[in-house]
N, C-alpha and C positions, 0 to 999 in steps of 0.2 A: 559133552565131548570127551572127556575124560574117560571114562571107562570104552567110550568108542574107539581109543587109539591103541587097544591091543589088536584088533582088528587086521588082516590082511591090508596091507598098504593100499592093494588093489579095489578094493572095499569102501575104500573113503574118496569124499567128494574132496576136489583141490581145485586152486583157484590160482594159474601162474600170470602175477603181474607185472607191467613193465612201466617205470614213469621216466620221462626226460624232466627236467627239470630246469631251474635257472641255475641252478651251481650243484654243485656233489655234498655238502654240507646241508644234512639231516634236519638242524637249528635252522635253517637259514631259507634255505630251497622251495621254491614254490614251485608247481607242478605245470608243466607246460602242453602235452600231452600222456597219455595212460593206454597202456594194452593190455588183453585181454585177453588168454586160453581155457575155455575148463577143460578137465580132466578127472574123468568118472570111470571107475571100472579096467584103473591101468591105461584110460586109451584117452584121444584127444576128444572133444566132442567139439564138429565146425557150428553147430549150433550156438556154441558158449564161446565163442569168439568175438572180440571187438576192438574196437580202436577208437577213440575221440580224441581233439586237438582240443585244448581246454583255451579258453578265451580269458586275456591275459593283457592289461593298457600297460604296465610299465615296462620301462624300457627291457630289452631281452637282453644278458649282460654277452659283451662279444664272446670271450670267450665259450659260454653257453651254447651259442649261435654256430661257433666252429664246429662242437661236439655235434649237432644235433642236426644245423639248418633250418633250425623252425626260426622262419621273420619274425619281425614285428607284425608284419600285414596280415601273415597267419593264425599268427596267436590270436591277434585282434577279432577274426573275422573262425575266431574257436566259439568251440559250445560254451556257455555259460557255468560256470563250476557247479551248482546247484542241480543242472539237468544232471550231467556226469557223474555226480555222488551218489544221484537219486536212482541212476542206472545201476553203479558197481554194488549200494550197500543189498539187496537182495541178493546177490550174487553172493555175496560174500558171507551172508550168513551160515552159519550152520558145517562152512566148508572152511580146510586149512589151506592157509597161504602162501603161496610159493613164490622163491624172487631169489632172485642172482645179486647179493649182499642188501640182504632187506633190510637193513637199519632207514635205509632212504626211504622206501616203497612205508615201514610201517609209521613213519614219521607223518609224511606226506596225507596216506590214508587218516592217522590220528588227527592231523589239521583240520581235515573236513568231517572230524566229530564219527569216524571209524575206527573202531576196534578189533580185528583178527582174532577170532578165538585161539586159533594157533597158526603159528608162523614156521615154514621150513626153508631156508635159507641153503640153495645149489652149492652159492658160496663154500660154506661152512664145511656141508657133506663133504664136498670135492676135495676142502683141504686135510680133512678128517682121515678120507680112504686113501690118501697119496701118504700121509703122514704114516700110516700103517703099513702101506706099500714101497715104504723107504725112498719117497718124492717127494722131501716137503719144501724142495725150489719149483717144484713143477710150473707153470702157465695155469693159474686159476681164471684168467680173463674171461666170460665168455666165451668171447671167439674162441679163443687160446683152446680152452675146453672142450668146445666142440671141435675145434681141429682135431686133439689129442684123441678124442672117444670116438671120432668118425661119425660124428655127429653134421648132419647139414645146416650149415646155419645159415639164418637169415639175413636180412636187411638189418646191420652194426649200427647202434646209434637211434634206431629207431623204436619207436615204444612198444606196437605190437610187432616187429620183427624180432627185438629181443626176449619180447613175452614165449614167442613162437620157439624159439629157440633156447630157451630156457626148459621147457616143457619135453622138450626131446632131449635136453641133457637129465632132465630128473627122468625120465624113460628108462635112457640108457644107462645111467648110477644103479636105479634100481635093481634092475636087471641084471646087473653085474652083481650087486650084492645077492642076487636070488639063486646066481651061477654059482656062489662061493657057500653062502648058506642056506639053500632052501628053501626057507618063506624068511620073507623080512614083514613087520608088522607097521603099519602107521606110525606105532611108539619108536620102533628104532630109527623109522627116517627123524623124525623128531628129536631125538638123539641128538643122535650123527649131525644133524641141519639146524643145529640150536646157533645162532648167530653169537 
C-alpha cells in the first residue's frame, strides 16, 4: 500500500464507513449498526453499498438511543457481529478507509480483530483546508459540512446515511483540492486526513 499511495487519489480503492454505536467513546463503544460506500475510480460504486443492524442484548444506553433510534428490539433482532465482520473484512482489504472522525470507526473495526491499512479521516481534511483557508471555527459537523460544500446529505444519525454522505463530502474536498492544485495524489489526502 505504500508505494501505492503516490497514485492519483482517483486510482485507489476507498472504503467510506459509518458506525452508530452505544456512546461516542472509542474505549468504550460498541457497535450498534455500520454503513457501507465504496468508492473506486473517484466515483460511488451502488454495488459496494450496504447497511447491517448489528445484533446487540445489552441494554442500549438512552442517551445512545436519542442519537440514533436504534431499540432494544432492533439491535436484538440485528445480524449477528460475526456475519457482519465477515461481510466488511474483504471489503476492506487492500482498500483505504474513510470516516467522518475515524478514531471511532477504527476502534470499533479494531474490536472485531480489523485493521485498516490506511485510514483518511473527512474530519481532519476539512479541518485542515479551512484552517488554510482562514476557517478554523467553521461547522466541521457532518451535516454542518455538507451544508457548507452543498453537499446533499443524508439520513443524520444514521449509519449508512452518514456513510453516504461522508463519501460525497470526500468527492467534493477532493475536487476542490484538484480545482486549487491539479492532481491531488492518495498520499496527500492522507496527509491532509491523518486524524
Amino acid at each position: 500500500m505504500r508505494s501505492a499511495r503516490r497514485v492519483d487519489w482517483r486510482e485507489a480503492d476507498l472504503l467510506v464507513l459509518d458506525f452508530e454505536a452505544t456512546g461516542a467513546d472509542p474505549r468504550t463503544a460498541r457497535p450498534l449498526s455500520v454503513g457501507w460506500v465504496g468508492v473506486v475510480g473517484g466515483r460511488v460504486r451502488a454495488a459496494e453499498c450496504g447497511y447491517a443492524v448489528v445484533r446487540h442484548h445489552d441494554p442500549v444506553p438512552v442517551a445512545a438511543l436519542a442519537v440514533h433510534g436504534l431499540t432494544p428490539d432492533v439491535v436484538a433482532a440485528g445480524r449477528p457481529v460475526e456475519e457482519v465482520r465477515g461481510e466488511l473484512a474483504p471489503m476492506l482489504e487492500g482498500r483505504v478507509l474513510v470516516a467522518h472522525h475515524a478514531p471511532l470507526e477504527v476502534a470499533l473495526l479494531r474490536g472485531w480483530g480489523l485493521r485498516p491499512d490506511a485510514v483518511l479521516d473527512t474530519l481532519a481534511l476539512l479541518r485542515r483546508l479551512d484552517e488554510r483557508a482562514g476557517r478554523p471555527r467553521a461547522d466541521v459537523t457532518l451535516a454542518g459540512a455538507a451544508r457548507r460544500l452543498g453537499v446533499p446529505a443524508a439520513r443524520s444519525h444514521h449509519a449508512f446515511g452518514d456513510a453516504w454522505t461522508t463519501a460525497l463530502l470526500l468527492l467534493g474536498l477532493a475536487g476542490d483540492l484538484e480545482a486549487e492544485r491539479g492532481t491531488v495524489s492518495l498520499d496527500d489526502l492522507l496527509r491532509l486526513g491523518r486524524a
